[in-house]
N, C-alpha and C positions, 0 to 999 in steps of 0.2 A: 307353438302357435302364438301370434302375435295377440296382443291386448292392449289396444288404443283407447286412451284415457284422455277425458276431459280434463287440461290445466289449465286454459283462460281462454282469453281471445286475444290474437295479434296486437291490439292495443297495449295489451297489458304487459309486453315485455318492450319496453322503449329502445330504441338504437344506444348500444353502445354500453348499454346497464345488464347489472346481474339482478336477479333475480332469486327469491326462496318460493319454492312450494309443496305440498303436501299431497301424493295422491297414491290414492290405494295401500295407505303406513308408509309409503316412503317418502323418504329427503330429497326431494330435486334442488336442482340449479339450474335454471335456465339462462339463457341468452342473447342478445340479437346481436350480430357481426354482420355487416355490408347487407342488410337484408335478410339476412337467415338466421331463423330460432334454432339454437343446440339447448341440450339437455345432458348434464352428468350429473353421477351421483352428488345429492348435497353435502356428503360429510368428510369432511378432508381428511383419507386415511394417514396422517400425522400423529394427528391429538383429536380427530372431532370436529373441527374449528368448520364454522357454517361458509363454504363455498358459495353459497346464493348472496351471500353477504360481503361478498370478497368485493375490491375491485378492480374492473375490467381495462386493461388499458391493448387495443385492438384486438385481437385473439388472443389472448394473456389474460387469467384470472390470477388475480393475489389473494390466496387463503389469509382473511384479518385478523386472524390470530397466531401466523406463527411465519407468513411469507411466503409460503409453500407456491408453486404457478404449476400452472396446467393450461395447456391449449385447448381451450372450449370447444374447437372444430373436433377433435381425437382424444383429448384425456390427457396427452403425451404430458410428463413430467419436465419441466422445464431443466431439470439439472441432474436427474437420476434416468437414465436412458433404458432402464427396464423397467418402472414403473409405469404404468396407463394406465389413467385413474376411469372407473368404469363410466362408459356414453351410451347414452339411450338414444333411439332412432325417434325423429319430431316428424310429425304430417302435421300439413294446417289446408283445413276443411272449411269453404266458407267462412273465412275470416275467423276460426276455432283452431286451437292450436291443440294437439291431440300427441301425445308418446304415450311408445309400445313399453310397458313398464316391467315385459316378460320377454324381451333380449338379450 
């Protein structure tokens, strides 16, 4: 069963930028690409290295600590083709941006 969680509001994730945040103990990453907030795990299964802190160059996150890329829209690993780093599904409710944090 789904469980949509308050993480900010539309504003708060700007075009084009990553983003960190914390809900319900977990690591998020968010994102805005062409209009649309994605949300994957924050913690780049590498070393750790803070994904919300990456950055973002069009659908392309760069993990800042060790390079790693992942496409924000799916997880997909940019260079390792069975790796998909895990993505949370995003609704935005009057201008509230809300992931199901049980996906």
């Amino acid at each position: 069963m789904a469980r949509w969680v308050l993480v900010g509001l539309v504003t708060d994730f700007p075009e084009g930028e990553a983003r960190e945040v914390v809900a319900e103990g977990r690591v998020l990453a968010l994102f805005c690409v062409d209009g649309s907030i994605y949300a994957l795990d924050g913690v780049c299964p590498h070393q750790g290295g803070p994904l919300g802190r990456g950055s973002l160059r069009g659908c392309i996150v760069t993990c800042p600590w060790h390079g790693w890329q992942y496409d924000v829209r799916t997880g997909q690993h940019q260079s390792i083709p069975s790796l998909v780093h895990r993505s949370y599904p995003v609704q935005i409710r009057d201008n509230q941006v809300f992931v199901d944090v049980d996906s």
